[in-house]
C-alpha positions, -999 to +999 in steps of 0.1 A: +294-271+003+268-246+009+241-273+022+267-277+051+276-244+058+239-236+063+234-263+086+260-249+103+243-214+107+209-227+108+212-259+133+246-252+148+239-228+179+207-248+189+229-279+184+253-267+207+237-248+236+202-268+239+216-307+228+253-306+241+250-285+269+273-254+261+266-221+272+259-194+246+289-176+245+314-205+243+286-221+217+294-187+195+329-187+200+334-224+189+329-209+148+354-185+157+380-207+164+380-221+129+383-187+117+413-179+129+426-207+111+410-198+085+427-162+080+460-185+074+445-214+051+420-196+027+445-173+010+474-197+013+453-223-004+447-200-030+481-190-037+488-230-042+461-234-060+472-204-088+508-218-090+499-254-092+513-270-124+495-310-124+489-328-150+452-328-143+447-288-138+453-264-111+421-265-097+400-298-100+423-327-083+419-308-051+381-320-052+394-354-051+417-348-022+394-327-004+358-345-007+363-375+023+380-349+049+350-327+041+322-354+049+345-365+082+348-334+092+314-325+093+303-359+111+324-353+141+307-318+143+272-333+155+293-365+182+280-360+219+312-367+230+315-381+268+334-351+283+313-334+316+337-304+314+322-271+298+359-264+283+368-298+274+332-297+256+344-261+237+377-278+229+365-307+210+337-285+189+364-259+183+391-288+172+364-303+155+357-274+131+389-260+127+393-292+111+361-290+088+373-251+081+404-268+063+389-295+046+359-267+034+392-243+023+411-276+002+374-274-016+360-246-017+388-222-026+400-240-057+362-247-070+356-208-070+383-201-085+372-216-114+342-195-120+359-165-135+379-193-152+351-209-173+330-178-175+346-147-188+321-126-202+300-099-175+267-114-179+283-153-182+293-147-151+261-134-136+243-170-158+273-192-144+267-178-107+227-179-109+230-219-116+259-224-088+234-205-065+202-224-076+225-260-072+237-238-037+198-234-028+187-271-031+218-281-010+205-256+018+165-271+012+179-307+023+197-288+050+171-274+065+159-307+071+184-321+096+168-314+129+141-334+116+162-362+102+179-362+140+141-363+155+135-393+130+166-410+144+157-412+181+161-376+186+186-358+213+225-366+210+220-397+189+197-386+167+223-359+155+248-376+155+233-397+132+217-373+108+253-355+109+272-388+102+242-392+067+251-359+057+287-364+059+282-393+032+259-370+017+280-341+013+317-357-001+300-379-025+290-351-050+324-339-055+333-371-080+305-354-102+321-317-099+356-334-108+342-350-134+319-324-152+347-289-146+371-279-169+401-252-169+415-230-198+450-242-209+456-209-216+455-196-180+480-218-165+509-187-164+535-184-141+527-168-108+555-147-098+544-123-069+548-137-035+519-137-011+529-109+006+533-085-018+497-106-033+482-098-001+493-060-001+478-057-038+446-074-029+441-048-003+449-020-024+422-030-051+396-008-046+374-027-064+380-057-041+378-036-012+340-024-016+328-058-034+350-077+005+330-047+023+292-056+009+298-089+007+307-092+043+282-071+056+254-091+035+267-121+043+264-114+082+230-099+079+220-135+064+238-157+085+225-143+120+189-143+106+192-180+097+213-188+132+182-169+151+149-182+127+147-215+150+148-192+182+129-166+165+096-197+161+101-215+190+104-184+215+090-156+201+064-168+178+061-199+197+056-220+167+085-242+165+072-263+139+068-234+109+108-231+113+109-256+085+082-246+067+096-210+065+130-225+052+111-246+028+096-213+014+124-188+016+150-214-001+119-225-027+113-187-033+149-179-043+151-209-068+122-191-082+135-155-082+169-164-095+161-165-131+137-132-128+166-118-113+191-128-139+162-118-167+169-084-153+207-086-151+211-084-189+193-044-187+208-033-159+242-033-138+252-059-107+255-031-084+217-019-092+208-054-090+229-056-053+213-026-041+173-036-055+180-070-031+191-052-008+162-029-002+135-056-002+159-074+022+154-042+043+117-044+039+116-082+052+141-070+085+111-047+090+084-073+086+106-096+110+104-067+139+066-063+136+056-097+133+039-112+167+025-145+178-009-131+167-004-133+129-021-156+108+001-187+094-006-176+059+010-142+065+042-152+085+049-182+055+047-154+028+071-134+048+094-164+041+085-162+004+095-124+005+128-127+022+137-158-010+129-130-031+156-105-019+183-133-003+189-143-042+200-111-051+221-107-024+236-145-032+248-143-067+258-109-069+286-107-046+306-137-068+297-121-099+314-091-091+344-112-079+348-124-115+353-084-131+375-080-101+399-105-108+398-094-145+409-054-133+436-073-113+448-092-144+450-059-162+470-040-136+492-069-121+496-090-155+489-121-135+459-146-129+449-150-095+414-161-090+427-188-065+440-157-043+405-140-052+382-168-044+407-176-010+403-144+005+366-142-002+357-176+010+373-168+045+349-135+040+320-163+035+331-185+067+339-151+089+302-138+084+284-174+098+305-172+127+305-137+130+267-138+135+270-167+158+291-151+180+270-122+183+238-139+191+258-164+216+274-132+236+239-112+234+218-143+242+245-150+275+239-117+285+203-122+291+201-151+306+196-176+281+202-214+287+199-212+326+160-209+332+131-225+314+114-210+302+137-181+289+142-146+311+113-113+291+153-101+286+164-137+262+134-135+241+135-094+236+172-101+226+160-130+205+134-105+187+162-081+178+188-109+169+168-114+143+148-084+129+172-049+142+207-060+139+207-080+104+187-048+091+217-027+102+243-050+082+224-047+054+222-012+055+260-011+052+260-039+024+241-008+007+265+019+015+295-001-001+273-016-029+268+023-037+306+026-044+313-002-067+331+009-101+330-021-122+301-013-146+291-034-175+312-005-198+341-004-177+343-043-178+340-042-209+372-018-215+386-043-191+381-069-218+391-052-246+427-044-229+434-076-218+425-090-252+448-065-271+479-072-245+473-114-252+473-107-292+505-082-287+522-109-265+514-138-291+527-117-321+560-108-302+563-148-290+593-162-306+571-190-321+554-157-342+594-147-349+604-182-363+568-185-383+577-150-402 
């Protein structure tokens, strides 16, 4: 799932404004039409993914139904489709990933809902979410890769179109192996009784939720524009177009690396230290990313890439940690599982940062000029520089600021855990099987 999302934010805007034609701005308003969809169909799929009573789980047969939409979806995202028409061109790609946004949402909302699920304890969690980040990283290494595939398969319109088409197989196939190798606790398949609305309103109240929402959308709009900017970034500003892969090579190698250092330091210290650690080195790359120039030696820029791997894994796997010690002070106040309404509303969080990004770089780079000269207006390439560097270092200044308020420390979980566990043994000694036994 994630290898396809970051094609989308790192291939998706050069896809669409220098292979298919569109301008910028209607380029970075195509992600934005799945959104709105989105805002419906993430929490809704989680509320039918909490009350769902199969045979099979509440959570797994949805990988099943969801994996072929999924590759599909994302094939029809890279056609060259015969329409001269800038809007008929913005209709299709905004049809076309409104339809990937749903088949993403029957997917990804009931597979992250199982992570509190099968990891309950605070630093399981943090284990559980370091190995679905490291498995997240080497989808996003073969990601990287798809402009090149597309160049290896005649390049332009068909070239993508075949590389997206690969992928597409590439991408649904997997899911047979996470059906088969998930599991769900018997024990967690309650009754649901709150409708989504009042779900919804209690969500929102959770202050908890509200600052780990608040960083995690921030961070995860910070990261998203860099990667939608990097291949702009080389090829105009840098003018090296072909180290765009070899920085993504590096960052994503470098945060396979750093995840386990990281999680070594998890077990001493608390996630929102750990948030707030990534953050500032992520701070100090944004830096490094204004002050670079075409002049810099190959050696430096490539260990600028190895530096921002280092502070994107933080900012990865603490977000969804958190989530997990969230749902568990919702349990606690609400009496009710509801990771599927969790893990909806903060996968629409996920898909809204991408686009969010996207849009922002297609309105800014519009604005300037961009697309309609060659080479690029001083104005497109100065816009490019802070696309990149100034307004992802802002973001992640606020991903900070709400990372400094979040409450949920390893001894308040704990007293979290300790609650829950003495309301479970009161319910089972009050069950009327306990009755009939005495």
């Amino acid at each position: 799932m994630n290898a396809a999302l970051a094609a989308l934010s790192m291939h998706y805007l050069f896809f669409l404004t220098e292979v298919v034609g569109l301008r910028p701005a209607l380029a970075g308003l195509v992600p934005w039409v799945g959104r709105i969809v989105d805002a419906l169909t993430d929490p809704i799929m989680g509320r039918i993914s909490d009350r769902t009573a199969w045979r099979r789980g509440r959570r797994r047969p949805y990988f099943l139904i969801g994996a072929l939409p999924f590759g599909l979806a994302f094939a029809l995202l890279w056609l060259d489709v015969p329409i001269e028409s800038q809007l008929g061109r913005f209709l299709y790609y905004a049809a076309a990933y409104v339809f990937f946004s749903v088949a993403v949402t029957v997917l990804s909302v009931p597979y992250l809902a199982l992570i509190p699920e099968m990891a309950f304890d605070y630093q399981e969690r943090t284990n559980l979410n370091s190995f679905r980040a490291a498995g997240a990283m080497l989808g996003a290494v073969v990601a990287v890769g798809l402009r090149s595939l597309a160049q290896q398969a005649g390049g332009g319109a068909t070239g993508f179109a075949a590389a997206g088409a690969a992928f597409g197989v590439w991408l649904a196939v997997p899911w047979l192996a996470v059906w088969a190798v998930s599991w769900e606790r018997p024990g967690f398949r309650r009754p649901v009784h709150t409708g989504l609305g009042v779900a919804l309103r209690d969500l929102f109240r959770h202050r908890a939720y509200r600052v780990v929402a608040t960083l995690f959308l921030f961070s995860r709009i910070a990261v998203d524009l860099v990667l939608a900017m990097l291949i702009f970034y080389f090829e105009y500003w840098m003018r090296r177009p072909g180290d765009f892969e070899w920085s993504m090579f590096l960052l994503l190698a470098s945060v396979l690396l750093a995840l386990p250092v990281w999680l070594r330091i998890s077990t001493r210290t608390d996630k929102r230290t750990l948030f707030l650690a990534g953050a500032a080195a992520w701070v100090g790359v944004q830096l490094a990313f204004l002050a670079a120039n075409p002049d810099w030696p190959r050696w430096l820029v490539l260990a600028l890439a190895c530096w921002a791997g280092l502070a994107y894994a933080a900012i990865e796997v603490m977000p969804w940690s958190m989530l997990g010690d969230v749902v568990d002070e919702d349990e606690l106040q609400s009496g009710e599982r509801r990771e599927g309404l969790y893990a909806g509303s903060f996968m629409f969080l996920r898909k809204l940062g991408g686009p969010s990004g996207v849009l922002l770089a297609g309105v800014v780079l519009d604005a300037t000029g961009f697309g309609r000269s060659e080479p690029p207006p001083e104005a497109a390439i100065g816009a490019i520089r802070a696309l990149t560097a100034l307004a992802p270092l802002a973001f992640v200044a606020l991903a900070a600021w709400a990372a400094s308020r979040y409450p949920l420390s390893r001894a308040a979980h704990a007293r979290i855990l300790q609650a829950l566990a003495a309301r479970r043994s009161g319910s089972r000694a009050t069950s009327p099987d306990s009755h009939s036994a005495s």
